[in-house]
matplotlib code that plots the C-alpha trace (Angstrom):
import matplotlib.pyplot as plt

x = [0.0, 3.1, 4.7, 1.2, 0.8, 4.8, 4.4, 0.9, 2.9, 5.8, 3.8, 1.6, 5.1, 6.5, 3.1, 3.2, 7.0, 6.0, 3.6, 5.9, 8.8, 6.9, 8.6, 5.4, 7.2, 6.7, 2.9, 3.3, 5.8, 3.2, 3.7, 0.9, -2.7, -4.0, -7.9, -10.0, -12.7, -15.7, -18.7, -21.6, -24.4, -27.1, -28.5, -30.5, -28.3, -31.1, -29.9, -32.7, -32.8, -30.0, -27.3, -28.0, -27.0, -24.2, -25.0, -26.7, -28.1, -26.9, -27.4, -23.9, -23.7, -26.7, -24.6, -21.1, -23.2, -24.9, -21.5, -19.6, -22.2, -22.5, -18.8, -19.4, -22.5, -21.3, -18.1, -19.5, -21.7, -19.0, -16.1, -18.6, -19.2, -15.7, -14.8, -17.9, -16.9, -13.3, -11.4, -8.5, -6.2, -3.1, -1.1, -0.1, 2.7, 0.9, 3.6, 0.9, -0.6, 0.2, -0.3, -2.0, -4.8, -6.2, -8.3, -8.6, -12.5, -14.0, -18.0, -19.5, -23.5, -25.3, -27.6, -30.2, -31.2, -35.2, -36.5, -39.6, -42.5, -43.1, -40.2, -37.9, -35.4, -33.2, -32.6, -30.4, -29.7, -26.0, -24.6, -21.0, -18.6, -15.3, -12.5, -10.0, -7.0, -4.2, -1.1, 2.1, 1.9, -1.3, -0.4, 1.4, 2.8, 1.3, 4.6, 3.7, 0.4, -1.5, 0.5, 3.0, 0.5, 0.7, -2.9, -5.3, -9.0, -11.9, -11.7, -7.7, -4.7, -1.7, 1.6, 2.0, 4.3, 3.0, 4.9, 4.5, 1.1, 0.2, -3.1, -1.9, -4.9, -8.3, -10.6, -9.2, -10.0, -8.0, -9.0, -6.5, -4.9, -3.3, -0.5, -1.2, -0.6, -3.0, -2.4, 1.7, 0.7, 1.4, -2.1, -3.7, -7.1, -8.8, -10.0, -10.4, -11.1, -10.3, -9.4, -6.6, -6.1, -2.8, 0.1, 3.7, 5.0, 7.4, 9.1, 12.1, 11.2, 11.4, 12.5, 10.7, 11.6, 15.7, 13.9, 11.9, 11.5, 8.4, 6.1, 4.3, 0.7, -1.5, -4.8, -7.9, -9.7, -13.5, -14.1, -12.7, -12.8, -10.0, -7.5, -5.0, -0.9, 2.5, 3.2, -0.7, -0.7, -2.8, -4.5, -5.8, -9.2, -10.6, -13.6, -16.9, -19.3, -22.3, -25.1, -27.8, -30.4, -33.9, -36.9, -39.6, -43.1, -45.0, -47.3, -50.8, -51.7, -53.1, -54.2, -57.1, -55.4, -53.4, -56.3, -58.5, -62.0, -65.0, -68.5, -70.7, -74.2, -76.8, -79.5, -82.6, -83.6, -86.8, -89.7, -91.7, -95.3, -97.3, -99.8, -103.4, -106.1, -108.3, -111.9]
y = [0.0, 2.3, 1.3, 2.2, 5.5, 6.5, 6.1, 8.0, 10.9, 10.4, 11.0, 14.1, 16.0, 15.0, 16.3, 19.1, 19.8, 19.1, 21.8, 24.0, 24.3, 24.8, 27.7, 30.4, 31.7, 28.7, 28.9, 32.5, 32.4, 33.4, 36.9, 39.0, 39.8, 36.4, 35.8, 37.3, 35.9, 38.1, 37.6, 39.9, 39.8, 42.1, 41.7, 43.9, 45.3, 45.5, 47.4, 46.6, 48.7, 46.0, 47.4, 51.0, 50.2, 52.8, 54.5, 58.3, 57.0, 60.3, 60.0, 59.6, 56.7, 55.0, 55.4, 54.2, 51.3, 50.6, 50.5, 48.5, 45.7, 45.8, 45.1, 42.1, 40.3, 41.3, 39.3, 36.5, 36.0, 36.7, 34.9, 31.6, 32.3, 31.9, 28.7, 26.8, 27.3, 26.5, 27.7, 26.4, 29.5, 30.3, 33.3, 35.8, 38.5, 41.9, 44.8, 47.1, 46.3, 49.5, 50.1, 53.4, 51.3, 48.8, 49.3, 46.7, 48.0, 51.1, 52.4, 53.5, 55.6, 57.3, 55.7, 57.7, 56.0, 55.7, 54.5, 51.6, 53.5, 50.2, 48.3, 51.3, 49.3, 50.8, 48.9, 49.3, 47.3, 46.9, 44.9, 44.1, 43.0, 40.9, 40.7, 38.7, 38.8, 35.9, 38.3, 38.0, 41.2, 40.6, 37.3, 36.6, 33.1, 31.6, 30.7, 30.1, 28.8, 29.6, 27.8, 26.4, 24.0, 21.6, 23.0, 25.3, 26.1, 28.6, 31.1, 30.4, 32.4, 32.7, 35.7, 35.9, 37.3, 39.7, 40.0, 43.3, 45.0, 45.4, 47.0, 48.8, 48.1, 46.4, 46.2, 44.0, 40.4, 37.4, 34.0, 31.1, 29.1, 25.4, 25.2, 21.8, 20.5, 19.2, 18.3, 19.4, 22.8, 24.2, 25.9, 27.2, 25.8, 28.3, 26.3, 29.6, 32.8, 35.3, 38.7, 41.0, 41.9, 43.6, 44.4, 44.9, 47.1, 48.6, 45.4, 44.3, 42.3, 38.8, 36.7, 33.6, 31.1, 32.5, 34.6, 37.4, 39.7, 41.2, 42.7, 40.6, 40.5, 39.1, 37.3, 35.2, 32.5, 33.0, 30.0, 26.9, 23.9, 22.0, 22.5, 25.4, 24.8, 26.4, 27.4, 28.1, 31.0, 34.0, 36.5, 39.7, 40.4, 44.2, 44.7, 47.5, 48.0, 50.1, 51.3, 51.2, 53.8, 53.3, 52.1, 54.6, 53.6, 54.8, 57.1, 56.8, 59.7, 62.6, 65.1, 64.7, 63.9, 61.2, 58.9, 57.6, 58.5, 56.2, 56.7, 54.1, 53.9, 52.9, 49.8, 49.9, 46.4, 45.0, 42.9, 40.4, 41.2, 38.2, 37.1, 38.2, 36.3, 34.3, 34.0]
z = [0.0, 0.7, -2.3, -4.5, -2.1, -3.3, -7.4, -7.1, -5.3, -7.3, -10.4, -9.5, -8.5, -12.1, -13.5, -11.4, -12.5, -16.0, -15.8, -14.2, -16.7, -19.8, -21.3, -22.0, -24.8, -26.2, -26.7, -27.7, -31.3, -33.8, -35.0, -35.4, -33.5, -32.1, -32.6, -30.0, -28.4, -26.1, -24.0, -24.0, -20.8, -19.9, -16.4, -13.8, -10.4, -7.6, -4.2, -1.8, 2.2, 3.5, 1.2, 2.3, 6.0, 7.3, 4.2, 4.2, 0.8, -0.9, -4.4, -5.4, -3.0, -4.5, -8.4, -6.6, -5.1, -8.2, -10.5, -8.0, -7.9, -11.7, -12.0, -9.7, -10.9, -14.4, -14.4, -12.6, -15.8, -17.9, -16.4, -16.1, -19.5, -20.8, -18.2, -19.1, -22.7, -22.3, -25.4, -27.1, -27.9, -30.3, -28.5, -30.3, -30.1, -31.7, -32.2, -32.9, -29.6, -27.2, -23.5, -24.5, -26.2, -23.3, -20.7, -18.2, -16.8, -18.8, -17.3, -19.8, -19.8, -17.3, -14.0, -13.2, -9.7, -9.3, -5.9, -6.4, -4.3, -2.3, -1.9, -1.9, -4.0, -6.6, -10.3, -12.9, -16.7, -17.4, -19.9, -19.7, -22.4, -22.0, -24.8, -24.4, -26.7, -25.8, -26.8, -25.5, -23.5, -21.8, -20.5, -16.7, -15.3, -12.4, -10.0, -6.3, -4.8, -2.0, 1.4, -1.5, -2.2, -5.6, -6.6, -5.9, -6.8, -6.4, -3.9, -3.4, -3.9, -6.0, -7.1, -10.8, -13.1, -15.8, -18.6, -19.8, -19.2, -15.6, -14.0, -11.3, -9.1, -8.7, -10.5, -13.1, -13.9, -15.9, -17.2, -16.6, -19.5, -19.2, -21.4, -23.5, -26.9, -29.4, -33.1, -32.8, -31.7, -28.5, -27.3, -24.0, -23.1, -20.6, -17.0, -14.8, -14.3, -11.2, -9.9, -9.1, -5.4, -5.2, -7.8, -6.5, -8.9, -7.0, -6.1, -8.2, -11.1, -11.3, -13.8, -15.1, -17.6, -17.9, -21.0, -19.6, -16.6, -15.0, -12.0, -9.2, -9.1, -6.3, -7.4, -6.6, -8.1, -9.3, -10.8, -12.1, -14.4, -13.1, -10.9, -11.4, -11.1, -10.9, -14.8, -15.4, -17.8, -17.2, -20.0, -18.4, -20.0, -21.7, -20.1, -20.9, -18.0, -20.0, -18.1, -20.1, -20.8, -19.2, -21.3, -21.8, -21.1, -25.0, -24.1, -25.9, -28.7, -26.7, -30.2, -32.4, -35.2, -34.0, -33.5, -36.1, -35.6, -35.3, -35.5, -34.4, -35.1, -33.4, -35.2, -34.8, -33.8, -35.4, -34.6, -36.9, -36.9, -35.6, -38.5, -38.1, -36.0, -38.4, -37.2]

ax = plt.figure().add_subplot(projection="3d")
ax.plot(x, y, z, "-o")
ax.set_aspect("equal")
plt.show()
């Protein structure tokens, strides 16, 4: 039983070292922009009287609420979206591909917060959309676990290294690629997605595969297909938070001339005379 418990343990540290050592560059050799890939959802934020405790529900308390829930619920939808979906991507290595030009989490539109005259709730429609481009300089390498453990899944902890572009704070969000190859090319198959809690750019950079050099991030798993490793890739997703306008009820035609007029008659209902006694 000892023996069988040793090979088992034996082999999940080779896969685990396996994993590791996969140079990133590797998956990343084409030149030019890699295909994108985006989820769209449109949901409905409701702030009910519970959420408004400690709060003197000023007005721009009731927006910050509003856009800080949105960004929460939204990505929940979108980053099950992409894990339940589980793309097989070709990294790419862009040169026209600039800092200048991504946004990690844009708000876009206005909310207008209406109060519900018997719940005293406040609603809003969002609809959030999530690029994801799997470019060399978006990407990061997973390299230590939460508690140096050997894996690690939802709601756990790991420090990446980015490779180039870096958020500097929260809110951003990242899927999580395996590096695997299918049909003799190297490809990443996405199994997670998660958050940023805390970058360390202003600790020295780290080197990572004896190739390249970058800044340590701090992040948090959201959800997962399968359990995440040391050498896991990261791609740090664009993402649009869009409030959207709210629906007008279509008022009915108030002038003459908008509605058709029509005059009804009234019939004259008539009786059958009853034929004549005959004597």
């Amino acid at each position: 039983m000892i023996k069988k418990l040793s090979i088992i343990l034996c082999a999940c540290f080779c896969l685990c070292a396996c994993m590791e050592n996969k140079p990133v560059p590797d998956y990343f050799g084409g030149q030019g922009p890699a295909r994108e890939f985006s989820s769209n959802q449109e949901f409905r934020v409701v702030i009910s009287q519970d959420d408004f405790k400690g709060m003197d529900r000023s007005e721009g308390e009731i927006k910050e609420l509003l856009w800080e829930k949105a960004v929460q619920e939204g990505f929940d939808l979108v980053g099950r979206d992409f894990v339940k979906k589980g793309f097989m991507l070709e990294g790419g290595n862009d040169p026209s591909l600039v800092f200048e030009d991504v946004h990690f989490l844009r708000k876009l539109g206005r909310i207008e917060p209406r109060e519900a005259p018997v719940t005293g709730d406040y609603t809003h429609k969002f609809r959030m959309t999530a690029r994801l481009q799997p470019d060399w300089k978006m990407i990061g390498k997973i390299v230590q676990l939460e508690e140096e453990r050997y894996v690690i899944s939802r709601e756990d902890r790991c420090i990446a290294v980015t490779i180039d572009f870096c958020p500097q704070a929260p809110p951003a969000y990242f899927l999580v690629a395996q590096p695997t190859r299918e049909m003799g090319k190297n490809l990443l198959q996405v199994i997670g997605c998660g958050k940023l809690i805390h970058s360390l750019e202003d600790s020295s950079p780290v080197m990572v595969d004896d190739t390249y050099q970058g800044d340590l991030v701090q992040l948090e798993l959201l959800e997962t297909s399968e359990e995440v490793m040391k050498g896991d890739v990261i791609i740090w997703l664009q993402v649009d938070l869009t409030a959207l306008p709210r629906e007008t009820k279509k008022q009915k035609p108030t002038q003459t001339g908008d509605v058709e007029e029509v005059i009804v008659e009234p019939q004259i209902r008539t009786t059958d005379k009853e034929p004549a006694e005959t004597k």
